[in-house]
C-alpha positions in Angstrom: 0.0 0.0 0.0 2.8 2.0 1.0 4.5 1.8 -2.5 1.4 2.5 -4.3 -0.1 5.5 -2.3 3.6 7.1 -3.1 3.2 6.4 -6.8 -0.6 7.5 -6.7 1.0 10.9 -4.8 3.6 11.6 -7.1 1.9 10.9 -10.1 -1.1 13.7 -9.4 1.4 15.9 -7.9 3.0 15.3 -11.6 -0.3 16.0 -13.3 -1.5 18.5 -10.9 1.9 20.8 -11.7 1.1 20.9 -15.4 -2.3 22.1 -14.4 -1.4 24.6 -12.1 2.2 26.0 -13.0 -1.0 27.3 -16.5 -2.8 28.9 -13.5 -0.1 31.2 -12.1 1.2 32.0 -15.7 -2.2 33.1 -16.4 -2.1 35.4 -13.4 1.1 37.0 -13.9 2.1 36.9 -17.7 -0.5 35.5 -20.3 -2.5 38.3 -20.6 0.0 40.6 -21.9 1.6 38.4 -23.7 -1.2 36.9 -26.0 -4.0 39.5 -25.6 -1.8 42.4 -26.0 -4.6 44.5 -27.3 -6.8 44.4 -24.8 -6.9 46.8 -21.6 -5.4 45.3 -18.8 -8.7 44.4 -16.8 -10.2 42.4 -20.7 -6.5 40.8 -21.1 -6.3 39.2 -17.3 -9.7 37.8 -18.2 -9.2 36.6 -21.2 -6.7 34.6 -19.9 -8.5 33.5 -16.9 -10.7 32.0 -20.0 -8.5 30.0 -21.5 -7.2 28.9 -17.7 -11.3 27.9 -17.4 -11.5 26.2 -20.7 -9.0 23.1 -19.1 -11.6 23.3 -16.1 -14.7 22.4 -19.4 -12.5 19.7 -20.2 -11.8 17.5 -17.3 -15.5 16.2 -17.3 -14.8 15.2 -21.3 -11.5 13.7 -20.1 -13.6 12.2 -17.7 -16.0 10.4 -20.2 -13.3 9.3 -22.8 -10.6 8.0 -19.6 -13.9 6.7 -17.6 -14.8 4.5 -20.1 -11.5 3.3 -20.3 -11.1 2.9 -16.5 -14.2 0.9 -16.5 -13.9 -1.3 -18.9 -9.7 -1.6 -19.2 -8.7 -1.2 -16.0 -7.9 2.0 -13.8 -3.7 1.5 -14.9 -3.7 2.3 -18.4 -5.6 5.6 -17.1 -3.1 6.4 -15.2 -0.1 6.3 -18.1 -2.0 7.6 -20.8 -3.5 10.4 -18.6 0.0 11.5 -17.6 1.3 11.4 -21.7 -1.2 13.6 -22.8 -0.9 16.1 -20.2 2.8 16.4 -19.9 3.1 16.6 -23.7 0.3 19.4 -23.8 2.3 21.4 -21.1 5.6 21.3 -22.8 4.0 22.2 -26.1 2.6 25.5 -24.3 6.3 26.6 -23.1 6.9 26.6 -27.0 3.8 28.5 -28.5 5.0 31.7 -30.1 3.7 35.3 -28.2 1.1 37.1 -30.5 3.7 39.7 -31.4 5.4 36.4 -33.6 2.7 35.1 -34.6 -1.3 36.9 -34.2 -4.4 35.3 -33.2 -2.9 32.2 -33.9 -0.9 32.5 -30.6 -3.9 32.6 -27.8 -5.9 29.9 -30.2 -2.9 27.3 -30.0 -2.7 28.0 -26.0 -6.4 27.6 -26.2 -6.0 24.2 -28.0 -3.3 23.5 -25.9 -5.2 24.1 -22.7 -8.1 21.8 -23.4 -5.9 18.7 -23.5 -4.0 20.0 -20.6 -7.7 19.6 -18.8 -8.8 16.5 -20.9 -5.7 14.6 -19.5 -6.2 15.3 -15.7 -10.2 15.0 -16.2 -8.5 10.9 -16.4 -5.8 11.3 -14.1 -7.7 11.9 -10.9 -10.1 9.0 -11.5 -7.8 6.2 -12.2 -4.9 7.1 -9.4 -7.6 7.6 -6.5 -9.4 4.4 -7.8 -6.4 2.2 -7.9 -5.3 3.5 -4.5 -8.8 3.4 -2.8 -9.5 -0.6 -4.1 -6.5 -1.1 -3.2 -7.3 -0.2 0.4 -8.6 -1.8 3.6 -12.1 -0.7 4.2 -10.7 0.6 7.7 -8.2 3.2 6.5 -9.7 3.9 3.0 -9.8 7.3 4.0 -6.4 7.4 5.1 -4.7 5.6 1.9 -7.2 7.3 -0.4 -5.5 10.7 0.6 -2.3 10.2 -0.5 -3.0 11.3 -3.9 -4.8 14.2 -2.3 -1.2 15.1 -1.5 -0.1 15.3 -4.9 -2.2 18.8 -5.8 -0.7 20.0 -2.6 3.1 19.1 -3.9 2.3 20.4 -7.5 1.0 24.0 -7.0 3.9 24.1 -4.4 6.6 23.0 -7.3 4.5 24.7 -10.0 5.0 28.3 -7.8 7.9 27.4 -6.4 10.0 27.2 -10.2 7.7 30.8 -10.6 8.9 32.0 -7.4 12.8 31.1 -8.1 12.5 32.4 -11.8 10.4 35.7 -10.3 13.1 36.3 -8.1 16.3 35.8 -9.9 15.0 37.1 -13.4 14.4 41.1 -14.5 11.1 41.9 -15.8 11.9 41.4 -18.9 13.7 38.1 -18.9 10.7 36.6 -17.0 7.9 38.1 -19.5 10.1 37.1 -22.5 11.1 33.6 -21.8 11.7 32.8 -18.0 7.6 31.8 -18.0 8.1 29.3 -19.9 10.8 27.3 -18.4 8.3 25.7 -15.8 6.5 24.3 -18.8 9.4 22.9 -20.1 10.1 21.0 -16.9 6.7 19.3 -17.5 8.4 16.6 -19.8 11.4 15.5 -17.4 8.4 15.3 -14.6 6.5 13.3 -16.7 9.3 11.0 -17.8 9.7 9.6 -14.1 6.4 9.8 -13.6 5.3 6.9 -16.3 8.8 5.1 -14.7 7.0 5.2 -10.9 3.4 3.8 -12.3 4.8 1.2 -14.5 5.2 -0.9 -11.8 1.8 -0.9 -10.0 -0.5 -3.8 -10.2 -4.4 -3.5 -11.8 -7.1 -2.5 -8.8 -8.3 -6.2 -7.2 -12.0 -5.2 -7.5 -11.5 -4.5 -11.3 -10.1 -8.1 -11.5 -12.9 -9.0 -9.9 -16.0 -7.6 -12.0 -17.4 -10.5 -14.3 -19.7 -8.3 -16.0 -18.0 -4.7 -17.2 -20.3 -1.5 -18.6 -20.8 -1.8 -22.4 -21.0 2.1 -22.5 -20.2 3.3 -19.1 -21.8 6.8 -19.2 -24.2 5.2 -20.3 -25.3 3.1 -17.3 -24.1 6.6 -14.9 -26.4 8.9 -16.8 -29.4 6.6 -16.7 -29.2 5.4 -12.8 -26.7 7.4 -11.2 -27.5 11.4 -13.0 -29.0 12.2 -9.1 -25.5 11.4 -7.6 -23.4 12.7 -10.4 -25.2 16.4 -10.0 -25.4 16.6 -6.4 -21.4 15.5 -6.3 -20.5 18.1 -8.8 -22.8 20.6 -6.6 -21.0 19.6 -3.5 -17.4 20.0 -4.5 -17.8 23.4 -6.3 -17.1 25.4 -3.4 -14.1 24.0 -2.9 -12.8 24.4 -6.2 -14.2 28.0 -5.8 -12.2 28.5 -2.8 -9.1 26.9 -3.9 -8.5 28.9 -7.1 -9.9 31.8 -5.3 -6.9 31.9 -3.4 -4.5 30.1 -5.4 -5.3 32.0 -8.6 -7.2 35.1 -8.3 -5.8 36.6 -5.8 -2.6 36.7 -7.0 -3.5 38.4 -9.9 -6.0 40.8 -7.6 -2.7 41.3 -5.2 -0.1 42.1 -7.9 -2.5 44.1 -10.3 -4.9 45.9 -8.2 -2.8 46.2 -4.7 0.3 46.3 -6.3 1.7 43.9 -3.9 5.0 42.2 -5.0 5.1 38.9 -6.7 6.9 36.8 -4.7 5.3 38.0 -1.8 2.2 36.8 -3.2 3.2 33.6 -4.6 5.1 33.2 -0.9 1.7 33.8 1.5 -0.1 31.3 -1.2 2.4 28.8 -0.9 3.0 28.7 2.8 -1.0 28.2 3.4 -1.3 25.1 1.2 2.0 23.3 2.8 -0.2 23.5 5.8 -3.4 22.7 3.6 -1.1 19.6 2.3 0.3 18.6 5.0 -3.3 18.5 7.3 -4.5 16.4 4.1 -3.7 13.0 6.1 -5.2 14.3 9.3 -8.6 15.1 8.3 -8.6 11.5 6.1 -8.0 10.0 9.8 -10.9 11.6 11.1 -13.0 11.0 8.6 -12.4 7.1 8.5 -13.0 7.9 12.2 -16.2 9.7 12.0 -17.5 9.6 8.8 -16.9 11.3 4.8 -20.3 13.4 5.3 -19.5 15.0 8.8 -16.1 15.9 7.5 -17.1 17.5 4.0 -20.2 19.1 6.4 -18.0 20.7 8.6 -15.4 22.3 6.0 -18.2 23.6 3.6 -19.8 25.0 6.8 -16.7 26.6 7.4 -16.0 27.8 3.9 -19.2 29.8 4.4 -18.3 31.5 7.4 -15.3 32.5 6.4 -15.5 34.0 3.2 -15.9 37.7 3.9 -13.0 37.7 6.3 -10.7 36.0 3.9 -11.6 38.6 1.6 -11.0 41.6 4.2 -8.1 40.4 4.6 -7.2 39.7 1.2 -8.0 43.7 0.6 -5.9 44.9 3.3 -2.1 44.1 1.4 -0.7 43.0 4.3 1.3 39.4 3.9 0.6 38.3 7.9 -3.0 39.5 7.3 -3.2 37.6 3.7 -1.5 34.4 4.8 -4.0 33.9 7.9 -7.2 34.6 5.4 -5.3 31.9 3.0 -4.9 29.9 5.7 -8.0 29.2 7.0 -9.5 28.9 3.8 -7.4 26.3 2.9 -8.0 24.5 6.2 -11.9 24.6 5.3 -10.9 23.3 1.8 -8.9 20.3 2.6 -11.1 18.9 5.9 -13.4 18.3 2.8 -11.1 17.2 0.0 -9.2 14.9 2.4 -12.1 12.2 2.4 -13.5 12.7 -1.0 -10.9 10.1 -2.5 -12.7 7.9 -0.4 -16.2 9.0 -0.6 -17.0 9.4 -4.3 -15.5 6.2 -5.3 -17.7 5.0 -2.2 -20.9 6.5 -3.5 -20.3 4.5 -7.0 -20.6 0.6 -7.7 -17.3 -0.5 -9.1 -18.4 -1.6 -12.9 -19.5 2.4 -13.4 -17.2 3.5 -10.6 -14.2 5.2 -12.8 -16.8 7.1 -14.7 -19.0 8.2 -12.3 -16.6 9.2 -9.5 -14.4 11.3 -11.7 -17.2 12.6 -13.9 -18.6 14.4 -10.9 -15.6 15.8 -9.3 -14.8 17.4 -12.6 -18.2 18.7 -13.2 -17.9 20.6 -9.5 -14.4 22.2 -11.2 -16.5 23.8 -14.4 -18.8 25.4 -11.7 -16.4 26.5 -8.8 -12.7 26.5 -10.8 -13.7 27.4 -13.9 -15.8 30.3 -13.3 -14.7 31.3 -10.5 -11.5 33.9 -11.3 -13.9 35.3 -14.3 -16.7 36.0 -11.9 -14.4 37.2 -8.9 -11.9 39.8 -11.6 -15.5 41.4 -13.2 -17.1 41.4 -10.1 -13.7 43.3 -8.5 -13.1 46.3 -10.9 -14.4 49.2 -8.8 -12.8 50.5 -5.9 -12.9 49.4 -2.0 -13.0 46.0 -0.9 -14.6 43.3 -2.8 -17.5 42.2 -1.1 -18.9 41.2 -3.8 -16.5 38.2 -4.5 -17.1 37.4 -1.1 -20.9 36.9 -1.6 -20.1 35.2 -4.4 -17.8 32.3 -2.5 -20.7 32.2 0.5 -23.7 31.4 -2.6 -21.3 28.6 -3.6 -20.4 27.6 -0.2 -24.4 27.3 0.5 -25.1 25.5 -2.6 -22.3 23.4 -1.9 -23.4 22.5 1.5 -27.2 21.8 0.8 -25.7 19.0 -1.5 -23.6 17.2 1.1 -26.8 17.3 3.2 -28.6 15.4 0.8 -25.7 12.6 0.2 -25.1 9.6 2.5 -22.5 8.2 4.8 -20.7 5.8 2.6 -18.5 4.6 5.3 -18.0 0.7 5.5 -20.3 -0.8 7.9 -18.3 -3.2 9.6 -15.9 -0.4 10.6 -19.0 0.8 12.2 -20.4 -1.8 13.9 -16.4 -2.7 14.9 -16.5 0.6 16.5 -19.5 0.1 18.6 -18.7 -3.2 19.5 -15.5 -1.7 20.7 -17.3 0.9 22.7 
């Protein structure tokens, strides 16, 4: 389990880095760059629209690695998942400015971006699948999160190559090619990522279906469509919270606040390693007490704290930032950390791949995707933004009145071990 969990971690860490190392270009350089011809305000969000067009994608990559989950196995996912997004990443490091070459520049990044998001709309899926029916039912929650890690370690390499390159590198250097370098990097990550996963054995329960889904989506639309939309309405706040802070706000910070760049990208990236490394803690409790407590308490917490996070945000101040980042991403990750184990839960194993990731991907078009579009339009006047924060608290709300309506998927037996125990 031990060996597996690590490949499952550094395999979505892997796939996670291609995805985000796009989202803090977009922030900082993209804009300029390929919309030089819009004001500043239209170029950041137009390229907060090609960040949200890989968000559209991950429920296709979903459907096409899904079906291939269910009725291959959950391993070939996980290497051809990885290919497709490592090679789309290191093709956007290469895509000409739109001084070299026009319109043609933001339309290849565009292109580019959708398989970016088609390949991890697969990669989540088939790692958290082999990892969780791989499990014992007793510590699903706590194996499941290990490639919960993996976004953690991602964004933090993805920034951490921004923050190195930010620092050591003029203005210049960075805008003209010094971006692009953490694309690059995408291929040698990939390269040992396929070496770690080619080693890992096919999920026991696959072995063990007799009778596989024809058509997968198929079978999820007509008898799961219910759970699929009630999944995808729970997990959009997190998503909303996560690129809230991870994305927008850097862009808010350094644009609007004028706040230096790595002092941004430093308060962001100290608040996930906490968020990352309280990921195994709150899978503990929630093989403990339960997925729906857990995923109750964070969106409940999501909701409260929204309107401090962004006071805080507004005030410039890195202690003040870091605790608003902080606590949000505390909120985010006591429900994150058990949803490797719940969705695939919630799902019977012969739809399981398709179902599972197609609603966690679904909840990223509504809270990730839209999310830094809504909050940079809704943020062009003066003051504070309140109105991002009321924004995050709708989601939250929505978010939470569809975690009320899901079940406890926790095993049974643990259960009753539990009370016997008592």
């Amino acid at each position: 389990m031990l060996r597996l969990a690590a490949a499952s971690l550094a395999g979505t860490a892997i796939e996670f880095y291609d995805f985000f190392v796009y989202g803090t270009a977009a922030a900082l350089v993209l804009g300029p760059l390929f919309f030089p011809t819009f004001s500043p305000v239209a170029g950041m969000l137009a390229a907060f629209a090609t960040f949200g067009i890989g968000f559209v994608a991950r429920p296709l990559g979903s459907v096409l690695f899904g079906h291939i989950g269910d009725r291959h196995g959950r391993r070939p996912v996980l290497v051809a998942s990885l290919l497709l997004t490592g090679a789309a990443t290191v093709a956007v490091g290469c895509v000409p400015t739109y001084d070299s070459i026009g319109v043609t520049a933001p339309v290849l990044l565009l292109v580019l971006r959708f398989l970016q998001g088609l390949g991890l709309g697969g990669e989540w899926g088939g790692a958290v699948l082999l990892t969780a029916e791989h499990a014992p039912a007793e510590r699903r929650g706590l194996w499941s999160s290990f490639p919960q890690i993996g976004p953690a370690v991602g964004f933090l390499l993805a920034n951490g190559v921004m923050l190195v390159l930010s620092a050591t590198l003029s203005e210049a250097q960075f805008a003209s090619w010094g971006w692009r370098v953490p694309f690059w990097a995408a291929g040698a990550l990939a390269l040992a990522g396929l070496w770690l996963r080619s080693s890992l054995a096919e999920s026991p329960q696959f072995l063990g279906i007799d009778d596989h889904a024809r058509v997968p989506l198929a079978e999820v639309v007509r008898g799961h469509w219910r759970l699929v939309l009630l999944t995808a309405g729970a997990l959009a706040t997190g998503y909303a919270v996560f690129y809230t802070v991870t994305t927008w706000s850097l862009a808010y910070a350094t644009e609007r606040l004028r706040v230096e760049r790595t002092v941004m990208l430093t308060c962001i990236m100290a608040a996930v390693v906490v968020k990352g490394a309280l990921t195994p803690v709150a899978a503990v409790l929630g093989d403990r007490f339960g997925r729906r407590p857990m995923c109750l308490v964070g969106c409940t917490a999501s909701a409260l704290w929204m309107f401090p996070m962004v006071g805080l945000l507004a005030t410039g101040e890195p202690l003040l930032m870091f605790f608003g980042f902080l606590v949000a991403m505390v909120a985010f990750i006591t429900m994150f950390a058990v949803i490797a184990a719940y969705l695939p839960e919630l799902y019977e194993p012969r739809v399981r791949c398709t179902g599972a990731a197609v609603g966690y991907n679904l909840g990223g078009v509504l809270g990730g995707a839209l999310t830094p579009i809504v909050a940079t339009t809704v943020a062009r006047g003066d003051g504070v933004p309140w109105g991002v924060a009321a924004y995050l608290t709708g989601i939250a709300l929505l978010s939470l009145g569809c975690f009320a309506l899901l079940p406890e998927t926790r095993p049974v037996r643990v259960v009753e071990a539990e009370a016997t125990t008592g």
